[in-house]
C-alpha positions as CSV (number, residue, x, y, z in Angstrom):
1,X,0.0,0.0,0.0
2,X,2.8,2.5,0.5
3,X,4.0,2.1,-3.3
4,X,0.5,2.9,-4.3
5,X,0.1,5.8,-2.3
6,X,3.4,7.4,-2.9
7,X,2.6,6.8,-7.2
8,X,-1.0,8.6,-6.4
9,X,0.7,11.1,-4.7
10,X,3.7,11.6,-7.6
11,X,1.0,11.5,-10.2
12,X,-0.8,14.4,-8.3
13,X,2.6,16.5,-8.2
14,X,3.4,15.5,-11.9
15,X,-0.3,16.4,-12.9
16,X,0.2,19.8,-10.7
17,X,3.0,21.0,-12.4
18,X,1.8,20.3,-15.7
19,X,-1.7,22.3,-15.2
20,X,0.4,25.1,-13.6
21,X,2.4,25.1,-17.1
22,X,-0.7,25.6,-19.3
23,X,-2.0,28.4,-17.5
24,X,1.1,30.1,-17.0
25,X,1.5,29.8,-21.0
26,X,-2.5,31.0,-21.0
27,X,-1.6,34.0,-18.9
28,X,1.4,34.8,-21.4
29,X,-0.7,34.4,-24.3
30,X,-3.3,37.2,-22.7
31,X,-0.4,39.4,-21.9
32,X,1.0,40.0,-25.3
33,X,-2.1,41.8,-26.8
34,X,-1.8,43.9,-24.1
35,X,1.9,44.3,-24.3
36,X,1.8,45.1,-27.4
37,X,-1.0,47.9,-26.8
38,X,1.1,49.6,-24.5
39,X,4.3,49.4,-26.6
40,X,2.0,50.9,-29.6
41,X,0.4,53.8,-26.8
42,X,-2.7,52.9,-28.8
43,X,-4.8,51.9,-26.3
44,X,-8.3,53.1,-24.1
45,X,-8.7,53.1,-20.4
46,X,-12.1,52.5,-19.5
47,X,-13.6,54.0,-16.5
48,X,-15.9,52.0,-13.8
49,X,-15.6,53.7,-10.9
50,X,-14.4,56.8,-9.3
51,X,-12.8,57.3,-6.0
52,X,-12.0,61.2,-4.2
53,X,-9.4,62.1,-1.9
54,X,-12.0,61.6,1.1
55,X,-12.6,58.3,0.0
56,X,-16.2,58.6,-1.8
57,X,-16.7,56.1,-4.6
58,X,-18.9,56.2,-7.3
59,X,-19.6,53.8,-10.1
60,X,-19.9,55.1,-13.3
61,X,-21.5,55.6,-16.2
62,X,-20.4,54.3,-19.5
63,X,-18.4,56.4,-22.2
64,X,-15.8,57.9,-19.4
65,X,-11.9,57.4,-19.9
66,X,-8.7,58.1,-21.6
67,X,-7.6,57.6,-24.6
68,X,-4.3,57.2,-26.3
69,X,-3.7,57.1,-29.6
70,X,0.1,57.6,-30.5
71,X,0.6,61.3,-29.9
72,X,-2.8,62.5,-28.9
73,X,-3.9,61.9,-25.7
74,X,-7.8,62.6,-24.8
75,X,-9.6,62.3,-21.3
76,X,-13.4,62.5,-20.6
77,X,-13.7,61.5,-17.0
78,X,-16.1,62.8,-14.2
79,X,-14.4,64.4,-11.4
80,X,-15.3,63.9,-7.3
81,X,-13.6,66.6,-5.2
82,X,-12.5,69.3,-4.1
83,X,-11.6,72.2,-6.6
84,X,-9.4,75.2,-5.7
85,X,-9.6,77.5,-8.3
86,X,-13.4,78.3,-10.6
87,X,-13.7,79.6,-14.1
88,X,-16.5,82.1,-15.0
89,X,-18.7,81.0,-16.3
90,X,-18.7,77.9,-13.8
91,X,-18.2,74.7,-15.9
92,X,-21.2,73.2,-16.3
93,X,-19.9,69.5,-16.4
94,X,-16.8,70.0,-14.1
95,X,-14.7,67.0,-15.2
96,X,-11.8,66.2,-16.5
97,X,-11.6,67.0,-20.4
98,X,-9.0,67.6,-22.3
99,X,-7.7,66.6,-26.2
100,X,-3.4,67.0,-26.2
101,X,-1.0,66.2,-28.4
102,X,2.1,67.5,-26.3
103,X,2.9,65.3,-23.2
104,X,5.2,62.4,-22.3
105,X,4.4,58.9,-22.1
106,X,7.1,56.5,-20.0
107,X,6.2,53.0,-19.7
108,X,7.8,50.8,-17.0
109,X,7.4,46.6,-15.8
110,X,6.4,45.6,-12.9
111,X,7.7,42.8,-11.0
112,X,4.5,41.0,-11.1
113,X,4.1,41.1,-14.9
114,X,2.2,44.3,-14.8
115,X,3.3,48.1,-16.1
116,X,3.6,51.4,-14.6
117,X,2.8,54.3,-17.2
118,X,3.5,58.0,-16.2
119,X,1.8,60.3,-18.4
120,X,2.6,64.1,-18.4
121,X,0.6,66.6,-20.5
122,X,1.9,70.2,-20.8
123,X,0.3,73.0,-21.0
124,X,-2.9,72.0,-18.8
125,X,-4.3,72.0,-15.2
126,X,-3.6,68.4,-15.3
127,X,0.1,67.5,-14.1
128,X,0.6,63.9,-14.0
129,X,-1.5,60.4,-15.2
130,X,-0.7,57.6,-13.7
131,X,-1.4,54.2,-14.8
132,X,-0.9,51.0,-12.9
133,X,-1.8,48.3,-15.5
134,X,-2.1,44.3,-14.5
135,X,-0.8,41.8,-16.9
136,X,-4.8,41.0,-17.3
137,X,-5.5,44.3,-18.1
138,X,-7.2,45.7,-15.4
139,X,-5.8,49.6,-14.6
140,X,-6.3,52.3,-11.7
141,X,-5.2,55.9,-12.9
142,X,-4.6,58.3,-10.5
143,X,-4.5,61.7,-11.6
144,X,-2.7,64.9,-9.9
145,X,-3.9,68.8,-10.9
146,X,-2.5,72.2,-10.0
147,X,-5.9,73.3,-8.8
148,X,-8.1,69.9,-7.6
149,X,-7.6,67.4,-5.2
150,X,-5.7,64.1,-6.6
151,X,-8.9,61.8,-7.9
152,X,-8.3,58.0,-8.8
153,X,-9.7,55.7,-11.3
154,X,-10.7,52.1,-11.4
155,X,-11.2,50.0,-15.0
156,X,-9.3,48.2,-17.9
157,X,-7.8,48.4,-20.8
158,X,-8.9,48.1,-23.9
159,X,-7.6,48.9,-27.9
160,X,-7.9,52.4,-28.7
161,X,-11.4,51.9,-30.4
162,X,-12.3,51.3,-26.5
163,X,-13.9,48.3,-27.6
């Protein structure tokens, strides 16, 4: 009876090994369509949820997110907070909008598979994008202004069709 149970047990640990194989080739196979979106910067973040400085979340609406399309970089995206400076007239939607073509785009790995994108638009009340991408494409953005609270944003990543 030891023989037998030692065999079950090796079969087990063989059979283990090999299912932890396939799914790590799986999760590679997912990961280069997304790689190679990033690589490209022709890709959409697309917004779920919402969270302010104080905490507050709020799930969204669809059609809210960024966009990035090789050297154009475009954000509809609701924003939650507290605002330091007004325009006159007020802003009737308040968000974050914005179509650029001048900013910089720096892409960095992660140790667990994932990517780290700092984005930095000139010219505009927004100072910083940052993206924190899993390898199976889900992203939170948090985004830093001269003149609002920091606001953060939970969703994934899609091509740049945001499909």
């Amino acid at each position: 009876m030891p023989f037998l149970t030692s065999r079950i047990l090796l079969l087990t640990f063989i059979s283990l090994i090999s299912l932890n194989a396939e799914s790590q080739s799986e999760a590679d196979q997912k990961k280069q369509p997304l790689k190679s979106l990033i690589e490209s910067k022709k890709f959409a973040f697309i917004a779920l949820s919402a969270t302010s400085k104080k905490g507050k979340t709020v799930q969204l609406s669809p059609g809210y997110g960024l966009k990035i399309d090789g050297d154009n970089l475009q954000a509809d995206l609701p924003y939650y907070g507290r605002a330091y400076t007004t325009t006159y007239p007020p802003d009737k939607n308040g968000g974050i909008q914005f179509n650029s073509s001048d900013f910089s785009y720096q892409a960095d790995t992660t140790k667990k598979s994932g990517w780290e994108i700092t984005l930095k638009p000139k010219g505009l009340p927004v100072s910083a994008i940052y993206l924190s991408i899993s390898s199976n494409g889900f992203c939170s953005v948090r985004i830093n202004s001269s003149d609002r609270d920091p606001i953060s944003y939970y969703g994934t990543i899609a091509d740049n069709t945001g499909q």
